[in-house]
C-alpha positions in Angstrom: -33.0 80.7 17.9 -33.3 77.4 20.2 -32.1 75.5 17.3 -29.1 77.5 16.8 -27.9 76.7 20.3 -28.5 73.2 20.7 -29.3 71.6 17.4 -31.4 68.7 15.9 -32.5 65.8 17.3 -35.5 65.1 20.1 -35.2 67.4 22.9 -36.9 68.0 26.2 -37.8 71.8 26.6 -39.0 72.9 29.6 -39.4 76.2 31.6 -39.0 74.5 34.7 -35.3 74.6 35.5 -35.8 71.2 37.8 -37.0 69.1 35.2 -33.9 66.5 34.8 -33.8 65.9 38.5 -37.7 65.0 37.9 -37.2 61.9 35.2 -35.2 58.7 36.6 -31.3 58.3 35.7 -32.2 55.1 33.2 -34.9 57.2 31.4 -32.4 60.6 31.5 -29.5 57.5 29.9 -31.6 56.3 27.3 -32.8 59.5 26.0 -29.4 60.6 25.9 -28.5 57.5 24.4 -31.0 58.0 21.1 -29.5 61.8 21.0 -31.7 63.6 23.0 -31.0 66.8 24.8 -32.6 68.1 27.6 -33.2 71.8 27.3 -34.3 74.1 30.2 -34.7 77.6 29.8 -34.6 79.9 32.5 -36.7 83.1 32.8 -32.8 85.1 32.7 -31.9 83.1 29.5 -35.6 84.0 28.0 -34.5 87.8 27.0 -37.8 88.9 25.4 -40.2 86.4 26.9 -41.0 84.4 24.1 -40.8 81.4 25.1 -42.5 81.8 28.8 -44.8 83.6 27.2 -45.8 80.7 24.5 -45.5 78.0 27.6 -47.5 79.4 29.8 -50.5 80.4 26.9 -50.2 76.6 26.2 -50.5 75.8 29.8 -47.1 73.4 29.5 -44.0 73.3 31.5 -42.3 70.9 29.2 -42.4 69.3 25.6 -40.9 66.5 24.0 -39.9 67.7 20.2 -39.0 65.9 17.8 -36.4 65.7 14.9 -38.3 67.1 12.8 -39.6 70.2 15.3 -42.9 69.1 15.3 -44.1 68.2 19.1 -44.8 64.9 20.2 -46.4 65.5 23.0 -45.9 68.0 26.3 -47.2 68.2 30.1 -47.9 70.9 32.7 -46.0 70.3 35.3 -42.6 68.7 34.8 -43.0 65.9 37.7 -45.0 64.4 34.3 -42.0 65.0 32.1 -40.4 61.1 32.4 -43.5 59.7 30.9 -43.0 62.0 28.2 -39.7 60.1 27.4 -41.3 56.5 28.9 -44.0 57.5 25.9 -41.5 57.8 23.7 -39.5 55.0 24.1 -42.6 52.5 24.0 -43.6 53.8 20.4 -39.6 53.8 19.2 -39.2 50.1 20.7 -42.7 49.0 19.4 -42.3 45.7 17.4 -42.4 46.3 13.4 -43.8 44.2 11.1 -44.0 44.2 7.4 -46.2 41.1 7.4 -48.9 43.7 8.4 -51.1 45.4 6.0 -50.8 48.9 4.8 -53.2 51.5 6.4 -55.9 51.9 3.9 -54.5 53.7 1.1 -51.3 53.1 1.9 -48.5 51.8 -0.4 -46.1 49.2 -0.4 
């Protein structure tokens, strides 16, 4: 499995073996920075298709998982893959406040 080979933590995961030279050095150092990995898997390293096969039926190149393998988000061509991690940053350095109210039905 993926997560055998290159453990937890957000990772980039793309079909598109030129995806890294596609995202800026300072967005490439900062995901790095929070743990991320970048993760492209080429159609040799795909033995049985399953992954190219469940990229392409999603219509994706790349997606941005998270820790908790749940996606937050992906794109279809991997030109669009740095705003993945632009998105990403923005919500992770987004101010918190516990001044603000709980979402309704929320507790303390």
């Amino acid at each position: 499995l993926l997560d055998d080979v290159v453990g937890a933590g957000w990772r980039l995961v793309s079909i598109d073996t030129d995806v890294a030279a596609a995202i800026p050095t300072d967005v490439v150092d900062w995901f790095v920075g929070i743990g991320g990995a970048i993760v492209t898997i080429a159609h040799d390293d795909d033995v049985d298709g399953t992954y190219t096969e469940w990229f392409r039926s999603h219509d994706v190149a790349t997606v941005l998982q998270r820790p908790d393998f749940s996606l937050f988000g992906a794109v279809s061509v991997a030109e669009h893959a740095s705003g993945l991690v632009e998105a990403l940053r923005a919500r992770l350095e987004e101010p918190f406040s516990l001044s603000e109210p709980m979402p309704s039905g929320g507790t303390p």
